[in-house]
Every structure is written in C-alpha cells, then in structure tokens.
N, C-alpha and C positions, 0 to 999 in steps of 0.2 A: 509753148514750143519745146521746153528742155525734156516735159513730161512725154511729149510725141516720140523724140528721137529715144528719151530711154526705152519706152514701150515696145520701140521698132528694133533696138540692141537687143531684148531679152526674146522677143519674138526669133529675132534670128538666131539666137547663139542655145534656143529650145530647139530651133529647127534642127540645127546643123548637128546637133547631141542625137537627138531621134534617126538623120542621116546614118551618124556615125553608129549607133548600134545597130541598127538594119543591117549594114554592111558586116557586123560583127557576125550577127545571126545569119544571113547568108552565107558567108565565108565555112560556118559550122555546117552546116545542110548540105552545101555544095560538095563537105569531101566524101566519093562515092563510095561505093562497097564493092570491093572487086573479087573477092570470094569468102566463102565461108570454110572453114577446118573443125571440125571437132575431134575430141580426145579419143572417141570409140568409133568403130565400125559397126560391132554387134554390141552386145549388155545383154547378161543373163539376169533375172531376177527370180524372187519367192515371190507366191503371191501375198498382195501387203506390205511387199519388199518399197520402198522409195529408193532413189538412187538420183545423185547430181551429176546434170549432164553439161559440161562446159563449150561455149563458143571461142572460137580463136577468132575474131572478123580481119579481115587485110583489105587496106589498112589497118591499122590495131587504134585510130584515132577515127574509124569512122560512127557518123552517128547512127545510123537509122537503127531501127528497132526492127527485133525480128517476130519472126509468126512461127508458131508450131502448130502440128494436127498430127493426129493417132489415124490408121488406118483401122483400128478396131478397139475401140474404147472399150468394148467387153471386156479386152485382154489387157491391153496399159493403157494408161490416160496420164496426162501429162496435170501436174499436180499443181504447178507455181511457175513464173516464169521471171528474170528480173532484166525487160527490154528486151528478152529473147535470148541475152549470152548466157547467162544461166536457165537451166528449167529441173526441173525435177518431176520424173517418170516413175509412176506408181504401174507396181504390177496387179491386175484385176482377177486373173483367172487364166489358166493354163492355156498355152497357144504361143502364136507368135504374130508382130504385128510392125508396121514401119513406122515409125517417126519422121516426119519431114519438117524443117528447118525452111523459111524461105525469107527474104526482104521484104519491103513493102508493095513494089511494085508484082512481085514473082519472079522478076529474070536469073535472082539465084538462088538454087536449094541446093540442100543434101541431105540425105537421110541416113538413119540410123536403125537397124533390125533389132527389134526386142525379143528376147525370147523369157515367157516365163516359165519356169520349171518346180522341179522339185528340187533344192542345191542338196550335195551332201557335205553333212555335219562333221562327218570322222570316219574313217574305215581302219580295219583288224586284219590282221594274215588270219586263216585256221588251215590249218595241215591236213593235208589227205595223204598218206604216205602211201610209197608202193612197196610191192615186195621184194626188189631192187635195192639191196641198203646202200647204195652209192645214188640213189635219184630218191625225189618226194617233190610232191604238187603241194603248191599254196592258191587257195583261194583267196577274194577279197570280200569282206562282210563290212554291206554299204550300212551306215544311220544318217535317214531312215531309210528303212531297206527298200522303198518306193520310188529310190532316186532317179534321178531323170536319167542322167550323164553318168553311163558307169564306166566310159574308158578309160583305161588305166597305162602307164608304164613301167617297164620291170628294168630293175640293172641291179648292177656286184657292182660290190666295191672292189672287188679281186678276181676278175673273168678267169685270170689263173689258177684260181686254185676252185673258186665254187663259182658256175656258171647260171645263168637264168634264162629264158627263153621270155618273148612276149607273152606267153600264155599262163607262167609259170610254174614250169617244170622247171626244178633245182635239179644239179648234177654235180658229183664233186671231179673234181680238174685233179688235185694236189693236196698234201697234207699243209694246212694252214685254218686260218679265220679267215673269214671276209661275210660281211652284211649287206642281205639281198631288201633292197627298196621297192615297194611299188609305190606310184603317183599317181592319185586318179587328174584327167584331165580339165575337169571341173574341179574349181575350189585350190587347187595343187593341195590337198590332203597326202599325208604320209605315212606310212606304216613300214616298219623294218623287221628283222631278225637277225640277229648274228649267229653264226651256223661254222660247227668245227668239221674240216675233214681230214682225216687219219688212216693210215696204213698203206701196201702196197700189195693191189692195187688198192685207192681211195676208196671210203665209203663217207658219208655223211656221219658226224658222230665219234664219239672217240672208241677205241677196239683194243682191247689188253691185249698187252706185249707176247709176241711169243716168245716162246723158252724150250728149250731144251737140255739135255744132257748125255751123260755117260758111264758106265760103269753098274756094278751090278747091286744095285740098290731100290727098292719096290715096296712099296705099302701092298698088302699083298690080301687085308680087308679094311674097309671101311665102313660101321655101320654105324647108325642113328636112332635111339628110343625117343619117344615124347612129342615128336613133331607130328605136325599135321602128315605129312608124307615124309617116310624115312625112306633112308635108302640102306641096301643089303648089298655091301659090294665087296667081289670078289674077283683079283685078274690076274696074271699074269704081268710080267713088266714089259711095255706096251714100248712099240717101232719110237727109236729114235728118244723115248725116253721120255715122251711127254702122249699123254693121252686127256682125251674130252668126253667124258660120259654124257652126254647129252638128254640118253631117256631114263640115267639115272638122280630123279628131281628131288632134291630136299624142301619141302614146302614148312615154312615156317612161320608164327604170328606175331606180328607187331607184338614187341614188350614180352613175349613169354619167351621160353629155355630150350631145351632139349638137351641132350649127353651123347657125345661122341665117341664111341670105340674105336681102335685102332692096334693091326700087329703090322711088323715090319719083316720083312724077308732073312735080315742079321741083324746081330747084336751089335757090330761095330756102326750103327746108322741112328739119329737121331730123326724126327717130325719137326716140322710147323705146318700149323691149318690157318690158313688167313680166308677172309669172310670181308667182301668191297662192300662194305655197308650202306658207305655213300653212294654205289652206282656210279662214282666216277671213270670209272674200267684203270683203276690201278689198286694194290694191296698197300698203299704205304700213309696210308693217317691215321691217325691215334686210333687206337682199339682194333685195327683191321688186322693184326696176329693177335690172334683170339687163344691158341694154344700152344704151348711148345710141349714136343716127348720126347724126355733124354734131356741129356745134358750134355755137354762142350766135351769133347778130350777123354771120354770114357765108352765103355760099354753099356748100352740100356735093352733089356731083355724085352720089355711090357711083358703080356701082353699093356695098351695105356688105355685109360676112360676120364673122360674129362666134363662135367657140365659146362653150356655155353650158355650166355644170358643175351639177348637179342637187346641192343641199347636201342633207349628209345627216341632216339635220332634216326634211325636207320631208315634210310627212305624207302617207302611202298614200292613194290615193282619186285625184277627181275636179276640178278645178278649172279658171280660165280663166287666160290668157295676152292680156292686152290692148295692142295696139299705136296709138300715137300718133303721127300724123305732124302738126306744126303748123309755120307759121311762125316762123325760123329767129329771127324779133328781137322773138316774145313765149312771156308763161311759158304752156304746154299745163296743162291741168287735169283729173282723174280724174274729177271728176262733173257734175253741171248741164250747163246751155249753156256753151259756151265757144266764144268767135269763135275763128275763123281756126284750127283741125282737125279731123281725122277721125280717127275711133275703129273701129279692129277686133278683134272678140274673137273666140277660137279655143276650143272644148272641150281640156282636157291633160289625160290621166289618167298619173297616177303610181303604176307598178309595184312590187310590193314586199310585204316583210311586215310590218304595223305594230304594233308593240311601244309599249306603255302608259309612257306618261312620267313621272318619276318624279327624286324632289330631294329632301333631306335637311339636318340641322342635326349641328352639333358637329365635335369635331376626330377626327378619324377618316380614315383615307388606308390605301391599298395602294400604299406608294411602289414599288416594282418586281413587274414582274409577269412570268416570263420561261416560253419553251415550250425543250425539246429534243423531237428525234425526231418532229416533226413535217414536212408537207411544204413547208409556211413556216412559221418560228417569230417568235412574240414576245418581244420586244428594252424592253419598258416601263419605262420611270420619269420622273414627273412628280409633283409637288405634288399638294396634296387644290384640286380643281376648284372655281371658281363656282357657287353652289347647291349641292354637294355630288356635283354627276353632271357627266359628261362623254362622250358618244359619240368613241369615238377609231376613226373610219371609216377614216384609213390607215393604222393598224397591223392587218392582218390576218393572222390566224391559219388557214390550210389544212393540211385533215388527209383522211383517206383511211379511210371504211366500213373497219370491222373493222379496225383498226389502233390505233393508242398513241400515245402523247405522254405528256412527263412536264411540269408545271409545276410552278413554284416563284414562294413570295410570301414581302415582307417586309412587316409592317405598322408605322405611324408611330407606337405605341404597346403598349404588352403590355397596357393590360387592354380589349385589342377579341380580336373570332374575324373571320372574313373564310366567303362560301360562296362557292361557285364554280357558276352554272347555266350551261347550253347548252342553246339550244330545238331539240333533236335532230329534232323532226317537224315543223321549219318551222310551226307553227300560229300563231304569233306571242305566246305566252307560254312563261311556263318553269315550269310547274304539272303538268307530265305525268310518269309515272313512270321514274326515271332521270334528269331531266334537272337536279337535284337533284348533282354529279358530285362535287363537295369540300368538307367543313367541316375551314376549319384551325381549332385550338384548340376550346378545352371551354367549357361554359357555365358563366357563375359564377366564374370564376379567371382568374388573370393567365394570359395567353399568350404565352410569348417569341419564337418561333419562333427565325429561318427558316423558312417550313416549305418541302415539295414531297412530291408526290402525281402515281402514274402514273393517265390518263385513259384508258380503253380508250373508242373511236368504233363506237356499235353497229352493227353488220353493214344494219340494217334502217333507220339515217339517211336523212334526205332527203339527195337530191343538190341542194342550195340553197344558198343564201349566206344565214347565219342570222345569231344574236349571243350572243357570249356576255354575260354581266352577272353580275360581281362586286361583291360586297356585303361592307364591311367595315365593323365596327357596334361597340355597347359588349359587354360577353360577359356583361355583367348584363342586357340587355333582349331583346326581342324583333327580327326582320327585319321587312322591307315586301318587296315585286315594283315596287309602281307608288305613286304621290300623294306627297306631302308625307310622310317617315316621320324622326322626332325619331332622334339620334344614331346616323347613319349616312351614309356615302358610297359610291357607285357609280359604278362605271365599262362599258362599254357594248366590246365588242371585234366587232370584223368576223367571223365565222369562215367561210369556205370549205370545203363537207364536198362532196366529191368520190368 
C-alpha cells in the first residue's frame, strides 16, 4: 500500500514538472514578432567582398527564426546565417540583387538592395591648368581606374579666398591659403591640395612683389657669356623705373656658371643682381644676391663682370633675375616705391632634371661611399648631414652605357640596411624598373657589413647627368624616395652616364 501511494506522488509531481515546462516553452514561442529593422537599406560590395548584415527583431526578446533569399544568386548569396539575426552576403558578380528577410510564417519581411561594384581604393587630384593664372581645373584619378562609383564632392576650406565649383574648377577669391578637398561618394575617399593666392587682382600661386622707383639711375647694359641662351641687353631707363624684359631669356643649366657683365648709367650708383633660385617668387634666402657692383658711400666706375655659379639646389623650372642699380649712399629695396632706383627683371629658366626633395630623422649615415672601375670614381666620406640629406654635387660619379662599376659602403651602425638607386632614364625619379640597383643588408636583422656590389650601366641609359640617391635607414622599418621620412638619411651623388 505505502509502495502504491509513493509511485502515485512521483507520477504526479513528473506530471506537474512536464506541465510546468510546457508552459515555460509556450510562454517562449508565444512572444510574436511584430517587426523587423535592419542596419542598411542598400550595401555596396567587391566581388568576394562578405559583409554582416544585422537584425534588430521587435520585440528584441522575440524568438522565431528568420529566413533569407537572394533574388539573384549570380550576383550575392547569402553566406551564413545565425536564426536569421545575423547573415552574411557575399558578393558573386557584378549586378545588383535584393535580399529578403522574412519570419516563419511570411507575414513579415524586409529587404535589403545589394549592389556589387567595383569600390574605389584611393583617389589623387592631377592638375589641368588654364591659361587664366587666377583659375586651374583638378581632376580626380580613381584606383582602380575601373571604379564603379565615381561621384565625387568639392569644397575650400576658405570659399573666400580660393573657391571650388562641383566640377572642379579652382578660382582665387583673395590673397591667403586655403585647401581644396574632393570626396568621392563611394568609400568617402579623400584627396586634398593646399593652394596660395597672391596679388591684386589674385591669381593662384605666389607673384613677386612689385617695385618701383625714382631718380635718374639705369643699368644701361646687361649681357651674359656661357649660358645656354645669353642675353644682350641694352635700354634706356624704362617708365616709372621698373621694367620686365620678358623676351629677353637667360636659359641656364642646372650646376654650371656663366659671367655677368654690367655698366651703369653714373658713377655715383652701385648694382645688386639677385637670382630666385628657389622659385619661391621672392629674392631673400641665402644665396639669392648673387652679385654686388660697387660698393656703399663711394663712387664705382665698372665697367663690372662677375662669374655666377648656379647652386645645385636651384629648382628646375622658370624664374626671374632682378637687377638693382640705386644710389651708391642709400639702402636699394626689393619691393614698393623706393626713391633713388631702377629695377630690371630678366625671365631665367633653369635646365635640368628635378628630383623630389627629401629629409629624414635619427642617427643613420653611410659614412664612406666608394666606386672602382668606373670612368670617375667616388672617393666619399662625411658625417650624417643636416636634415638627414645632403646633395654632394661635386663628387661625381661617371660611368659608361653597358659597363660596370663596383661600389662599396660602410654604414655608421649595424642595425640599418642602406639601397643604392640611380634614375637610369633621366625621368627625374628612381621608381622605374632597375633603377632600384643595391640593397646592402636584410630586413629585420643586424647588418655588419662592409659591404660592395658590382653595378652593371644598362646598354639603353640616358646619356644625361643624372643622380644617384642612397638611402641608409633602420632595417626594421620602411624607405621613403621624397618628404620628411622617420629614421633614415640620404645622400644625393652626381652621376655622369655617358
């Protein structure tokens, strides 16, 4: 009898336990699903691109499990799913295709538009200038240039002073800075330029000062032997005291000379000839008075001749040469009015090929740097330079199409590597293939050297005077070519390829 009624307790109190999770598991099932939200509307993808696509359900405790379907699996297919809140949409092939989301029954979906593209990686401004110096067009240079989505947006950071249009036409407003952005719409990709406007009226770009004077003082010849194009100048003292010879062009070559004649209208009048080396459009940094005729507080007869030597910093390109002849017993001035001289400016263009500048940090040197078997060799050893670079224009290095040389380097420490380029096609970089010629030491590891490596000179070299540009860096990081690049020094060599 005691066995009956226990058997008849455990029966029930199974029962009632069974009861009670049923209820439990109903309670779960029953709370409904009263809409679906997701995080996107559209989703762009690469193809082979994955991307996770999240459910918001409302309630946020409901259970059911949800369903997806591709309207075009060619194009994306739905990769993984976890109960439907999560899924992950792979892109198949270029198109566009919908996603649908639904409950179990079907009463609720939502969808989602795929689109697979091309994305773009990065975009570049390149300049198309006009002949307008106050306007210039920028375009945008998509990677890859195949991209799907190329719309873009333009804005200033200063509409006042330099303007942009949607299309990107630049205009200068006003003398100042201000940096013009484009955005492409896809990816939000950036590219900028910072851009000066100068003068009145503005142009884009900066524009030497003008000058004037007064009184009766005139360089009255200026001529030029040696250069590529001299000039033979002969005038009169020109309105208001300043004059612009524009077709009379001094053409000059990167690192060589020429000699400067000069007579002056009287004897109470001294010269200065300044020479904007840098192209910055002013006369006032180191080296840019190039000559003085005369001297302070006396009488100078000349006639005056002077050699000039072109440094070889002087950037490639176009710039002026302005001559001052004033009175011998006050100070001459570069801009405004300035009593008592006369101002002549000459166009100069400076020949050459112009290589991208470049400086570095930390302690890093290639203290000897030596050639055999060349037709001139290099003999180097100096300290790690100021800024970390140094153009060493009279050590040069000649060598001879389809020939050899061997060089050899020591570095100022063992845990640097050192590369060795030569811009073989004269283009004015060292980015072309081969010109790349030696890496001493390995990456990642101490390097002791000595080292030395024979150079073979390819057959198909420019006959140019080019550069080479050695890089001695840490062997745990990265190189630079050109800008400001963290733990590294460079040095800059003449090379003569004949």
């Amino acid at each position: 009898m005691k066995k009956n009624k226990l058997k008849t307790f455990i029966s029930l109190l199974f029962l009632g336990m069974m009861i009670f999770s049923s209820c439990e598991d109903d309670d779960r099932i029953l709370v409904d699903l009263d809409e679906i939200e997701l995080t996107d509307s559209v989703i762009q993808l690469n193809v082979d691109e994955v991307q996770k696509i999240v459910v918001s359900p409302s309630p946020d405790n409901a259970s059911e499990n949800l369903m997806w379907t591709s309207s075009d699996e060619q194009v994306a297919k739905i990769q993984f799913t976890e109960n439907g809140l999560v899924a992950g949409v792979k892109g198949i092939s270029l198109g566009s295709a919908i996603l649908t989301v639904k409950n179990q029954n079907g009463s609720i979906t939502e969808t989602i538009e795929v689109n697979v593209i091309i994305k773009i990686e990065t975009i570049e401004l390149e300049e198309e200038p006009n002949v307008d110096p106050s306007t210039t067009k920028y375009n945008v240079l998509f990677t890859p240039e195949d991209a799907t989505i190329t719309e873009v947006t333009w804005a200033s950071s200063d509409p006042g002073i330099i303007s942009v249009d949607q299309n990107g036409n630049v205009t200068a407003v006003s003398p100042g800075v201000a940096i013009i952005t484009v955005t492409s719409m896809q990816g939000g990709k950036i590219a900028s330029v910072e851009l000066v406007a100068s003068g009145n009226p503005p142009i884009l770009g900066l524009q030497y000062c003008s000058v004037e004077g007064t009184g009766s003082y005139n360089t009255d010849t200026v001529t030029t032997s040696g250069a590529n194009l001299n000039i033979d100048h002969a005038a009169s003292q020109p309105a208001n005291n300043y004059g612009f010879y524009e077709n009379e062009i001094l053409e000059i070559a990167a690192e060589g000379s020429f000699t400067l004649a000069l007579t002056q209208s009287n004897n109470w009048s001294k010269s200065k000839v300044y020479i904007d080396w840098n192209g910055d459009k002013d006369f006032e940094d180191a080296g840019e008075l190039v000559i003085e005729f005369g001297l302070d507080d006396q009488l100078n007869n000349g006639p005056f001749s002077q050699d000039v030597n072109i440094p070889a910093e002087a950037k490639v390109g176009n710039t002026i040469m302005r001559i001052i002849t004033s009175d011998a017993w006050v100070t001459p001035g570069l801009c405004g009015v300035v009593p008592n001289q006369t101002v002549k400016d000459f166009p100069v263009t400076i020949g050459g090929i112009a290589y991208c500048t470049i400086s570095g940090t930390g302690s890093y040197n290639a203290e000897t740097i030596t050639t055999t078997g060349a037709d001139m060799n290099l003999d180097h050893a100096d300290g790690q330079p100021s800024g970390n670079y140094k153009y060493y224009a009279s050590e040069t290095l000649t060598v001879t199409r389809g020939a050899s040389f061997d060089l050899s380097l020591i570095q100022s420490n063992n845990w640097s590597k050192s590369k060795v380029f030569i811009d073989w096609n004269a283009n004015g970089d060292f980015e072309d293939t081969g010109e790349l010629v030696i890496e001493f030491g390995a990456d990642n590891q101490l390097n002791d050297g000595p080292f030395s490596q024979t150079v073979n000179v390819p057959a198909d070299a420019a006959v140019e005077t080019v550069r080479m540009r050695i890089l001695t860096l840490d062997a745990w990081g990265g190189h630079g070519l050109c800008g400001e690049v963290a733990n590294q020094t460079t040095k800059d060599f003449k090379v003569n390829i004949q």
